[in-house]
C-alpha positions in Angstrom: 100.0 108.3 95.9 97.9 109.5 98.8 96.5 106.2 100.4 96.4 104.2 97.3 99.1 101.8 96.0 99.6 101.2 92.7 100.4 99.1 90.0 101.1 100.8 86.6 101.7 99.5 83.1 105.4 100.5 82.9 105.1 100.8 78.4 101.4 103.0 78.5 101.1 104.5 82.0 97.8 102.7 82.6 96.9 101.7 86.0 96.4 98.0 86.1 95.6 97.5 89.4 94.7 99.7 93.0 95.2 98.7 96.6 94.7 101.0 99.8 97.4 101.9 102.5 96.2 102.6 106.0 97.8 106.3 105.5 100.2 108.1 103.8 104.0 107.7 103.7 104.9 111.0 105.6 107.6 113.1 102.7 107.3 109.8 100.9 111.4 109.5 100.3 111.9 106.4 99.8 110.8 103.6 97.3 108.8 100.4 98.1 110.6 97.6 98.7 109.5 94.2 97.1 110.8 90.2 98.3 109.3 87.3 98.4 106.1 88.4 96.2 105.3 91.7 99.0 105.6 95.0 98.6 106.7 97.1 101.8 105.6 101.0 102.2 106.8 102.6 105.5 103.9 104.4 106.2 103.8 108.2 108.5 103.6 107.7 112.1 106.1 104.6 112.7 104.2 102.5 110.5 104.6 99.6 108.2 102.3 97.6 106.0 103.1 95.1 103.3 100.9 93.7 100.3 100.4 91.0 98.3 102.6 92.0 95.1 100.2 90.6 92.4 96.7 91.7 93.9 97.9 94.6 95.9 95.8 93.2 98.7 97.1 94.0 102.6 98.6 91.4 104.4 99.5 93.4 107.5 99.9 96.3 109.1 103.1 97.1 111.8 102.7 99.8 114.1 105.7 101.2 116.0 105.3 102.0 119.8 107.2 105.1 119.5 106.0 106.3 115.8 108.2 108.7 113.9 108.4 109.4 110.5 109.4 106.3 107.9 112.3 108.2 106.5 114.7 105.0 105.8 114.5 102.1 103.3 113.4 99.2 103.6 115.9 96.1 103.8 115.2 92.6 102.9 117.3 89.5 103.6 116.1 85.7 104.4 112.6 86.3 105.5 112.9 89.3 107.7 113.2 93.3 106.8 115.1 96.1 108.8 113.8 99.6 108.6 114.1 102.8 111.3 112.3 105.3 112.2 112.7 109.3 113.3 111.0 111.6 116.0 113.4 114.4 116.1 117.2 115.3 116.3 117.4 114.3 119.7 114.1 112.3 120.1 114.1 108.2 120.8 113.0 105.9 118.0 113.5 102.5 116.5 114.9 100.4 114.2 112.8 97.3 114.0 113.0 93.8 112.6 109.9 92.5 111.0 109.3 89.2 109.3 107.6 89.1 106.4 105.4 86.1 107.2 101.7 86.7 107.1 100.5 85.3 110.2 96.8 85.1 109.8 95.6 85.3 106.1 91.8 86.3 107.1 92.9 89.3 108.5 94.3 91.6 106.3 95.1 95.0 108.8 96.3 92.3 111.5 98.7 93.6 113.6 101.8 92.5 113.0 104.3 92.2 116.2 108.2 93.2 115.9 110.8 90.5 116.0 112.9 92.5 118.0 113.6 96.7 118.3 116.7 98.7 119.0 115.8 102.4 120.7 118.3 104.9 119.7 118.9 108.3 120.6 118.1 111.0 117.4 116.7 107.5 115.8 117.3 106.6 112.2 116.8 109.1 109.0 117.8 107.6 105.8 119.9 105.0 107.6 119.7 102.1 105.4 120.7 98.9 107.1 122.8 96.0 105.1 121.9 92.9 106.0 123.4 89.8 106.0 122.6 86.0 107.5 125.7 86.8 110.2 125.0 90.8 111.1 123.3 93.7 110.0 125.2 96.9 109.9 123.5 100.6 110.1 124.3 104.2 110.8 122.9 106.1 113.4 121.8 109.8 113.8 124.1 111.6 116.4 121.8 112.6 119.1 122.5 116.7 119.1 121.1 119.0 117.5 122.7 119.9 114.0 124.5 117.3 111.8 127.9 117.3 113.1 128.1 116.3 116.5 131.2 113.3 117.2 128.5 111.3 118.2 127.1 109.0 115.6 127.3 105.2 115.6 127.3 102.4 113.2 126.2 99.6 114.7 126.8 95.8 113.9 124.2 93.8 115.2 122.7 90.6 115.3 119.7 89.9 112.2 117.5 87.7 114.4 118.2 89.1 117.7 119.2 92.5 117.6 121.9 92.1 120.2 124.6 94.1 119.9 127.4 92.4 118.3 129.8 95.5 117.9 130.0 99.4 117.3 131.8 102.0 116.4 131.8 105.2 118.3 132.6 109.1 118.2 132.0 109.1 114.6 131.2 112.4 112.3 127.6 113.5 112.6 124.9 111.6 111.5 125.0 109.0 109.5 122.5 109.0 106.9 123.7 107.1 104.5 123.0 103.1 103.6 126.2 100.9 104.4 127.5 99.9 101.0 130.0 96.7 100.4 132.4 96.7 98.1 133.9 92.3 97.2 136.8 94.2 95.4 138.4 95.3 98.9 136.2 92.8 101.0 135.2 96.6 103.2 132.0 98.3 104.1 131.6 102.0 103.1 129.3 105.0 104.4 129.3 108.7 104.8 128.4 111.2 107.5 126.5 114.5 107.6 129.6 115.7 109.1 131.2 115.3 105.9 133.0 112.1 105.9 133.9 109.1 103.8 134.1 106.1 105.9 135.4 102.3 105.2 135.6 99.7 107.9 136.1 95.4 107.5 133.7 93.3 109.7 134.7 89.8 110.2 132.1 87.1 109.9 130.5 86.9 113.7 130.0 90.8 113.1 133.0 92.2 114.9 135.3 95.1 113.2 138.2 94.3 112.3 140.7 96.1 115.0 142.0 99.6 113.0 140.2 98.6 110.2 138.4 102.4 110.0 139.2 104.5 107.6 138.0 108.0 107.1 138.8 110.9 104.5 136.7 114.1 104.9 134.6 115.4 101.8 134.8 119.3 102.4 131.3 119.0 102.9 127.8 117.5 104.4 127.2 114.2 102.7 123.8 111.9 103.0 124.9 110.0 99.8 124.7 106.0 100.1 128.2 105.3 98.4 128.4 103.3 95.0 131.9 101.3 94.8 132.7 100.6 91.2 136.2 99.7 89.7 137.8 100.7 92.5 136.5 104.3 92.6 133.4 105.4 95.0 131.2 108.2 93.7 129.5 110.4 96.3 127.3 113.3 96.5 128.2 115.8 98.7 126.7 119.2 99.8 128.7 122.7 98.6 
């Protein structure tokens, strides 16, 4: 709330415990993310800071070079997190790779340097990125103004690298949507703000699988982050 983080007795409502953010989290969309006993707020102007999850203390501070707003969660997987940022429909920003080891204890604002960033045209908004040990996958805005432009992206790309493994082109507007995996069908599902319902396979060095896509359009605008159950997928999607 504000600058402050806090920790809140989840049965009474009373706060336990206070720690301070070095701003505020812009529209604040999307939750904290905890691993590894840190907490992780995107912060407004391309920032990130993580805490110590039991004392709420600040552990470091990550400030993009080309800001934006923090409108995309925040994804853990072994030792490292993968967030974007946003500017503006047809602005540059970043997705970024951070890991989550506190480099100097005694400083609790240090800076803390990216393990490696990807610029994008029309950046990241609500792009959440699915991470694994071989490749991270994420959806990309599509650069134009307006939401359904054939130019979005998903992206495969490396987790400790961020080279390019693979992509996937020409797709239906932006893609604001985390990638969801389904074991069932052993296939990767997202949506578009174009209005479509996407699944694609991904072999294990992070290349799709040739003709793998598959696409049926909603009718309408969707920024819902699929959930596969049973074999069904439920979806929000704009009227």
């Amino acid at each position: 709330s504000g600058t402050t983080i806090m920790k809140v007795d989840k049965e009474t409502g009373l706060i336990l415990k206070t720690g301070t953010m070095v701003g505020g989290s812009s529209f604040a969309i999307n939750c904290a993310t905890y691993a590894e006993g840190m907490i992780f707020i995107g912060l407004a102007n391309g920032r990130v800071q993580a805490f110590n999850a039991e004392t709420l203390e600040s552990l470091w501070v990550y400030q993009d070079a080309l800001g934006g707003q923090p409108n995309c969660p925040i994804a853990y997987a072994d030792g490292y997190i993968y967030t974007g940022f946003w500017n503006s429909e047809q602005g540059a920003a970043h997705m970024v790779c951070l890991t989550i080891t506190d480099e100097d204890p005694s400083q609790p604002l240090e800076a803390k340097q990216p393990l490696w960033v990807r610029t994008q045209s029309g950046g990241f908004y609500w792009a959440g990125a699915l991470a694994t040990e071989k490749f991270v996958l994420v959806g990309t805005e599509d650069g134009e103004k307006g939401y359904e432009s054939q130019t979005s992206m998903l992206l495969s790309l490396n987790p400790v690298s961020g080279a390019l493994l693979d992509s996937i082109e020409g797709l239906n507007g932006d893609i604001r949507s985390t990638v969801s995996y389904d074991a069932a069908t052993d296939s990767y599902y997202f949506t578009s703000g174009g209005g479509s319902f996407y699944s694609v396979k991904v072999q294990a060095n992070g290349r799709f699988v040739k003709d793998s896509l598959k696409e049926i359009r909603l009718g309408g605008r969707s920024v819902s982050t699929p959930v596969i159950y049973n074999g069904r997928a439920y979806i929000g999607v704009q009227g």
